[in-house]
C-alpha positions in Angstrom: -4.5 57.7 12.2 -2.4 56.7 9.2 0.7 56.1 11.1 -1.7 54.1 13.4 -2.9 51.7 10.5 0.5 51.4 8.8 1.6 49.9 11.8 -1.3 47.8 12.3 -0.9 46.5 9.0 2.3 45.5 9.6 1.8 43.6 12.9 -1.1 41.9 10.9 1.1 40.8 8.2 3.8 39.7 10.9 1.1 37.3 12.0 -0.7 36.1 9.3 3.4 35.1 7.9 3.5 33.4 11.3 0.1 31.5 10.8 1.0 30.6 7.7 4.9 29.5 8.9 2.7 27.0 11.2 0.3 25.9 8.5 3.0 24.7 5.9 1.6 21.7 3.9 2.2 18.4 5.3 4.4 17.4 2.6 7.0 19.8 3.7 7.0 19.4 7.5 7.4 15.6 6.3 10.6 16.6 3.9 11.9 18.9 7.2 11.5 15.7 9.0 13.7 13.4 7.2 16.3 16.0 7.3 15.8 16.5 10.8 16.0 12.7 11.1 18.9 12.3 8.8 21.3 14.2 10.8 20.3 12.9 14.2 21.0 9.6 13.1 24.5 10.7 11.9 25.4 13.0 14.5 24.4 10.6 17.7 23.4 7.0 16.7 22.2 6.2 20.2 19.9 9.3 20.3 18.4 8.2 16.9 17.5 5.0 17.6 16.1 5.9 20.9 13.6 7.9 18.7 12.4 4.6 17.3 9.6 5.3 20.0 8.1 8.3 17.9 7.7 6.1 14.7 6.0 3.1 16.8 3.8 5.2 18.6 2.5 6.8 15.2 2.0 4.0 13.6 -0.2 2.5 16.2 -2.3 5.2 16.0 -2.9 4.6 12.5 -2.9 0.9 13.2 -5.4 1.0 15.8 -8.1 2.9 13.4 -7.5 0.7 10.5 -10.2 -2.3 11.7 -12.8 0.5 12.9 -12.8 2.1 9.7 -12.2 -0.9 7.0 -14.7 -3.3 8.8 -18.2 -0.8 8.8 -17.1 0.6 5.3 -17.2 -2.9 3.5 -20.1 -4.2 5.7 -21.7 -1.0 4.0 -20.3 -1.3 0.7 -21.7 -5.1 0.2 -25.5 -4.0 2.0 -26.0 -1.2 -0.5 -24.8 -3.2 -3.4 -27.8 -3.9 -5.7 -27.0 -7.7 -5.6 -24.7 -10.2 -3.8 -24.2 -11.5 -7.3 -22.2 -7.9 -8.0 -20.3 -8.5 -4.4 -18.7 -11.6 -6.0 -18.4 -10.2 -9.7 -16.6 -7.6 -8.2 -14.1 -9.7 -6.3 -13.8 -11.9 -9.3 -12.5 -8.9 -11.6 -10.2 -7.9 -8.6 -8.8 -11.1 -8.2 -8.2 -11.9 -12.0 -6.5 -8.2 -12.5 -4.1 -9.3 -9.4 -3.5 -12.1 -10.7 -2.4 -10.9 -14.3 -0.9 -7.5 -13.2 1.6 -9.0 -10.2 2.8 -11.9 -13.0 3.4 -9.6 -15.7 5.6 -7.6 -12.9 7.5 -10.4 -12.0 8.4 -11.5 -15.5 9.6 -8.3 -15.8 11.5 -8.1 -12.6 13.2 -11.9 -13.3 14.0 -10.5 -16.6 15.5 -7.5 -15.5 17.7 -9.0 -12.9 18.7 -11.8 -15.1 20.4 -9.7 -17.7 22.1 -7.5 -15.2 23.1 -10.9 -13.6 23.2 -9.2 -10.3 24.7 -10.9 -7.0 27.5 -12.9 -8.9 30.3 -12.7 -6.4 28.0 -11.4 -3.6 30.1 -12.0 -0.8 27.9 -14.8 0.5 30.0 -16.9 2.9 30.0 -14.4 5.5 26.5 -13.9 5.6 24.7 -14.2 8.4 21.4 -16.6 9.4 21.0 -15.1 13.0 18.8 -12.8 11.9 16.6 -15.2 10.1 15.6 -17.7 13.1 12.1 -15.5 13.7 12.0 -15.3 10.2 12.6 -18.5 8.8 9.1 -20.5 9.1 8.2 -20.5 5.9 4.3 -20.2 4.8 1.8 -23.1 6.4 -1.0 -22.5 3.5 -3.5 -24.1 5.6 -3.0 -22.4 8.6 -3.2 -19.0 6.0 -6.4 -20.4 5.5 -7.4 -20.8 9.0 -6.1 -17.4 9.5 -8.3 -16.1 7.1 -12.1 -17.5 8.4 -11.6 -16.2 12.1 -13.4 -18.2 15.0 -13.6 -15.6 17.1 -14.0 -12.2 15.5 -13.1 -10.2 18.9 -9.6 -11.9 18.5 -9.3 -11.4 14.7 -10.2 -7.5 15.4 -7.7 -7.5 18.5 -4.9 -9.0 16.6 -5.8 -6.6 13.6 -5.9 -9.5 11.0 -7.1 -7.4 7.7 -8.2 -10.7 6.1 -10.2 -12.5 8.3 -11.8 -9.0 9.2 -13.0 -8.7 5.4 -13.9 -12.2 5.8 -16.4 -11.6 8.1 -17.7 -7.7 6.8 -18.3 -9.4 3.3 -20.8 -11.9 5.1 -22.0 -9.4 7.9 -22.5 -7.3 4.4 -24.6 -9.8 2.6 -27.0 -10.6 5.2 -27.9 -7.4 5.6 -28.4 -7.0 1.8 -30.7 -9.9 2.7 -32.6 -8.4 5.1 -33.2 -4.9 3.8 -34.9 -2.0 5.4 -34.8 -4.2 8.4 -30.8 -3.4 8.6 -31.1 0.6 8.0 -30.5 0.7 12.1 -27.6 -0.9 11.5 -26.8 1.0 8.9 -26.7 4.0 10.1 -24.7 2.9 13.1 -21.9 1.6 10.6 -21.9 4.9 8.8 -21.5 7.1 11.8 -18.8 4.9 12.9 -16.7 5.2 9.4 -17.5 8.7 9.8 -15.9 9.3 13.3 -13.0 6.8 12.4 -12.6 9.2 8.9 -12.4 12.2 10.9 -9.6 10.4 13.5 -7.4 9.2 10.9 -7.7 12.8 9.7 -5.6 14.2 13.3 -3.8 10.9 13.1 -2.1 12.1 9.9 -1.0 15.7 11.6 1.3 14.0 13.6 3.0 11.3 10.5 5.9 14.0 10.7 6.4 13.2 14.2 6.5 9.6 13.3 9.0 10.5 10.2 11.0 12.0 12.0 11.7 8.9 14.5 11.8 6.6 11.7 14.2 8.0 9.7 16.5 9.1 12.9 16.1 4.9 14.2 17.0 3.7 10.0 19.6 5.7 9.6 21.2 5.4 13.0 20.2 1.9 12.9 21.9 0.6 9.8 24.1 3.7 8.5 25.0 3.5 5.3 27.7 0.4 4.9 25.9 -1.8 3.5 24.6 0.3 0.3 27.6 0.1 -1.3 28.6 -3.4 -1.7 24.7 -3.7 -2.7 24.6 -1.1 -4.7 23.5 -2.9 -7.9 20.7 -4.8 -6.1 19.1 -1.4 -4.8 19.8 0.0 -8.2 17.8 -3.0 -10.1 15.1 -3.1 -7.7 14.7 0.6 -7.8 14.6 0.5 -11.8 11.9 -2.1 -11.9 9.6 -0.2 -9.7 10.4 3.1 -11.6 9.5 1.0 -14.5 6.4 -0.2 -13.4 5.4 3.6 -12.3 6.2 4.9 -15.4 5.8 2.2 -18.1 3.5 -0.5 -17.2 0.9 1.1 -14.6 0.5 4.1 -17.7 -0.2 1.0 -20.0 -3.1 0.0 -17.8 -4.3 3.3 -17.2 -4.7 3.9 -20.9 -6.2 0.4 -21.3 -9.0 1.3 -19.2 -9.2 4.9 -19.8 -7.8 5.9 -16.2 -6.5 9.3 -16.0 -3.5 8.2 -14.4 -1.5 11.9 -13.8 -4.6 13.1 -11.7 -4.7 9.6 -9.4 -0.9 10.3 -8.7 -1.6 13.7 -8.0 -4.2 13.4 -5.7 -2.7 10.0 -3.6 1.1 10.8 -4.0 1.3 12.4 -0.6 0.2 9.2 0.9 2.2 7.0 -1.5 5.3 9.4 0.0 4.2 8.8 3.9 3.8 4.9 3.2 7.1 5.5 1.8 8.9 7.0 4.6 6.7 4.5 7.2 7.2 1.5 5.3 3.5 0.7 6.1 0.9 0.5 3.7 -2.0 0.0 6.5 -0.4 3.4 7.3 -2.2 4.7 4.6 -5.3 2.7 4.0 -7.8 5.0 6.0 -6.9 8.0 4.2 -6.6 6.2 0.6 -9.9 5.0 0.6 -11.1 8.9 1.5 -8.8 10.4 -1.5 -10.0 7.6 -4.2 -13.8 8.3 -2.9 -13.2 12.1 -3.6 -11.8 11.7 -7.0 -15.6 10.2 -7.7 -14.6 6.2 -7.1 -17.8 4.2 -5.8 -17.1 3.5 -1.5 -18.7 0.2 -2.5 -16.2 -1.0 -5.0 -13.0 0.8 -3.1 -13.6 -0.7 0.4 -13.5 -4.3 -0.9 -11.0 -4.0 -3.5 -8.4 -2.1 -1.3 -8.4 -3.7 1.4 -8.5 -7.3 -0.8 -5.6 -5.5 -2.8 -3.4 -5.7 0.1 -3.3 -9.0 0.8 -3.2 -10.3 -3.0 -2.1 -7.1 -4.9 1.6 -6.0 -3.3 3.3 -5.1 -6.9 6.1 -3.8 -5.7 6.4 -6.5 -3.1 6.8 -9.2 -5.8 9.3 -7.1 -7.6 11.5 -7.2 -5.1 11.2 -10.8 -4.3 11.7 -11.7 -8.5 14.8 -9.8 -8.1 16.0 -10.8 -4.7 15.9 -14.8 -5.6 17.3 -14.0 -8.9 20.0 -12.4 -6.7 20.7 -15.1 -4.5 21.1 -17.9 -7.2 23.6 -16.0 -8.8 25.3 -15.4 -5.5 25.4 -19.0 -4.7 26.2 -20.3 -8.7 22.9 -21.6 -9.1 22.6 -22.1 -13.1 19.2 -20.0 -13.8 18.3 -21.2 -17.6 14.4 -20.5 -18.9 12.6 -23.3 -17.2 14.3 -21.9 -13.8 13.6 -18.7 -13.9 9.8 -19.6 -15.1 9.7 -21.5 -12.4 10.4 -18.7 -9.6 7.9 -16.7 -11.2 5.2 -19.7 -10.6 6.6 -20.1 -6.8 6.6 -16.4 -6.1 3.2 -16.2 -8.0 1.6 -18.9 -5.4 3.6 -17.8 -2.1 3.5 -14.3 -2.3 -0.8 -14.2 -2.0 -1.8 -13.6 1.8 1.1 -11.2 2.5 0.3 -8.9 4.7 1.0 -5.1 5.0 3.2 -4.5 7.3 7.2 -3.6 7.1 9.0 -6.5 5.7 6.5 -9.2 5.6 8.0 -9.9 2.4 11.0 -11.2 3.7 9.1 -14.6 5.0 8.2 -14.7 1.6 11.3 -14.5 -0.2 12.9 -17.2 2.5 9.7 -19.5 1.8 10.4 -18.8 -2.3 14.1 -19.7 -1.8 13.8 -22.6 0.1 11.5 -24.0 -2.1 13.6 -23.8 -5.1 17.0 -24.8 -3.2 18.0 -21.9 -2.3 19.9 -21.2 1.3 18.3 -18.8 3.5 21.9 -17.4 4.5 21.7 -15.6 1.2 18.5 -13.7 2.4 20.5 -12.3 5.5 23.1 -10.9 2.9 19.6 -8.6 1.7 18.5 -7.6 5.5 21.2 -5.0 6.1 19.6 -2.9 2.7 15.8 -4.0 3.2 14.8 -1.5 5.1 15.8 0.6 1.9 14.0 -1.5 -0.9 11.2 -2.1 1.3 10.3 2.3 1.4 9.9 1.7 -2.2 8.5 -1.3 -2.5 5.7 0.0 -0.3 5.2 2.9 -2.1 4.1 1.2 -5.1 1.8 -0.8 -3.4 0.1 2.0 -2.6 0.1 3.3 -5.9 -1.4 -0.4 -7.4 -4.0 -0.8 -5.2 -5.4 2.5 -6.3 -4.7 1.8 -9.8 -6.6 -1.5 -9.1 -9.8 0.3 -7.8 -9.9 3.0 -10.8 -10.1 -0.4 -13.0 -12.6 -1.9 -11.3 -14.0 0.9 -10.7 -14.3 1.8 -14.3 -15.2 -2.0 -15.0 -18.3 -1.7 -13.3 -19.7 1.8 -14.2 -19.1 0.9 -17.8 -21.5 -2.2 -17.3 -23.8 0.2 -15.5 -24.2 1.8 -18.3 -24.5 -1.1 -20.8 -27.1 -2.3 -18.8 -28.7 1.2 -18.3 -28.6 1.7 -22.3 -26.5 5.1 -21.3 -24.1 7.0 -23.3 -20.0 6.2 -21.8 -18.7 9.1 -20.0 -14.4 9.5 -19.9 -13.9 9.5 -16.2 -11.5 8.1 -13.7 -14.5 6.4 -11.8 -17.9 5.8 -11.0 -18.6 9.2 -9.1 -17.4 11.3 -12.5 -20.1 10.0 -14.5 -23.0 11.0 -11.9 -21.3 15.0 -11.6 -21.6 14.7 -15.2 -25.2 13.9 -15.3 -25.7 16.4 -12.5 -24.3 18.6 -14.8 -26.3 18.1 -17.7 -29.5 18.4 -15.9 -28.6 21.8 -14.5 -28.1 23.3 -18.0 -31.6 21.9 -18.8 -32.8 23.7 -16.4 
């Protein structure tokens, strides 16, 4: 009987170590992957970039659940708002703190660049434009406006255009704020939707190793590693200013508004990591807007500011575009005194709203930037061969300000909640904290 257990014990511990071998955390099947990936791409450059296929497929399957999910969550989030009035205060605030937040960063960023007086002697005349002819359109403002109000919604949602779709959810939203109780069937249709898309985006994720895994295989086998030394010092820069903005000025805001910064890393950093690797924000957006919801952030303000964030709030983004031109006008000779360099911060400030999320939209940014201030666009190709580097970065951080965004705003509103409500302030993170707390309170009365 004893011998009979011991050994039973054993074979049970054998398989719960198995179980558990199979249920590591994502984050570390993720780590495994860019290993994996890593020395594929070394060892046999064709087979790595044939695995190109493994990172597309993945992130279509996050892509295709993005307009399912954002569309019924802000068409929900502007209905059970208490007033359309709040709708637009709350797109006012987000659009002022974008504003401020993305110039402060690229003052920083020109700065930065500017005393390190990176790219002088960048070995421009060889540089290559062939790679720039599908880039090299510059930005058509009113067609970006066009883009934005869609005239056929099927097409927008088809083509996945995140603007126009928010567009159209913020007045799908309002009128059925207008009509009230009438619009509860609809409602509840929208929120069984988000529901189902929440719990698809949740299996989606299980396989972002898989997609890693091709990704990292296709970069590395792709574009090797010859480049990063002659542009060494731009990586270098660009990779400062974002670590500065992570760990100087983001901390700044965050103790501005009373945002408990540590805990929003630590709960979203796993995403901020895959949007990383993926070099995809919209890779992300699905499960962001779950994680900021669970650390108590109202759905309302986070599925309009997010998503708005995007488009008008890609911090790193500009970063990399301040220090990029900066770049290129010292490779070229171009005499950068104050007025210049204010003046690429007012160009990048105006161009780089409406930029998508996607992998190296900000590219057709930095060509439009350049060419506006004189700039050739052969000195952009010079960047291409390392972008794919910057831009896992880069992307990271947007992640990381959009958040940050929606704790402000977040915290914006609940504290006028409470002004209005003639409440005592509560230190949270957002909205959701401050009703635990009252929960809380009430069950001790009791």
């Amino acid at each position: 009987m004893i011998a009979v257990s011991a050994s039973e014990s054993i074979e049970g511990g054998l398989q719960a170590r198995k179980r558990r071998w199979w249920r590591l955390p994502l984050g570390v099947w993720s780590l495994l992957a860019v290993g994996i990936g890593a020395v594929i791409g070394t060892a046999s450059p064709g087979i790595g970039e044939g695995m190109q296929i493994l990172g597309d497929i993945f992130l279509n399957l996050v892509q295709m659940v993005v307009i399912p999910l954002v569309f019924p969550l802000i068409v929900l989030g502007i209905s059970r708002m208490e007033s359309v009035k709040k709708v637009g205060r709350i797109a006012a605030k987000a659009i002022l703190y974008f504003e401020i937040v993305t110039t402060v960063i690229m003052i920083m960023a020109v700065s930065l660049a500017k005393l390190a007086n990176i790219g002088a002697g960048a070995p421009v005349a060889g540089a290559s434009s062939g790679a720039l002819q599908k880039l090299n359109q510059g930005i058509d403002f009113r067609e970006l406006i066009l883009h934005a109000v869609p005239k056929n919604i099927f097409a927008a949602f088809s083509e996945g255009n995140l603007l126009a779709t928010i567009v159209f959810a913020v007045f799908v939203g309002i009128g059925m704020a207008a009509l009230g109780s009438k619009a509860e069937p609809v409602e509840r249709v929208l929120d069984g939707v988000a529901q189902v898309m929440f719990k698809v985006i949740g299996y989606v994720i299980r396989l972002a190793p898989v997609g890693i895994l091709g990704f990292i295989s296709y970069d590395v086998a792709h574009y090797g590693v010859g480049n990063l030394t002659s542009l060494f010092g731009f990586i270098a820069i660009v990779y400062t200013g974002l670590a500065i903005v992570l760990v100087v000025i983001f901390p700044l805001i965050a103790v501005i508004f009373r945002i408990r910064y540590c805990e929003l890393i630590k709960s979203i950093g796993g995403l901020a990591g895959l949007a990383f690797v993926t070099r995809s924000s919209e890779a992300v957006l699905a499960p962001l807007l779950q994680k900021l919801e669970k650390l108590g952030l109202n759905r309302s303000t986070t599925s309009l500011v997010v998503p708005l964030g995007y488009s008008f709030n890609t911090d790193g983004s500009v970063l990399y575009q301040a220090v990029a031109l900066v770049f290129i006008a010292n490779a070229y000779g171009t005499h950068t005194d104050f007025l210049t360099l204010l003046l690429m911060v007012g160009v990048l400030v105006i161009l780089s709203k409406g930029m998508a999320g996607v992998a190296s939209a900000s590219v057709v940014v930095l060509i439009a930037a350049g060419s506006t201030l004189g700039l050739p666009p052969q000195g952009v190709a010079l960047l291409l061969g390392v972008d794919f580097i910057v831009d896992m970065a880069r992307t990271a951080v947007n992640v990381v300000g959009n958040s940050l965004a929606a704790s402000v705003i977040d915290r914006s509103e609940r504290k006028g909640d409470r002004k209005e409500a003639n409440t005592s302030p509560a230190d949270t993170l957002g909205a959701g904290t401050a009703t635990r707390l009252d929960t809380a309170k009430e069950a001790v009365g009791s």
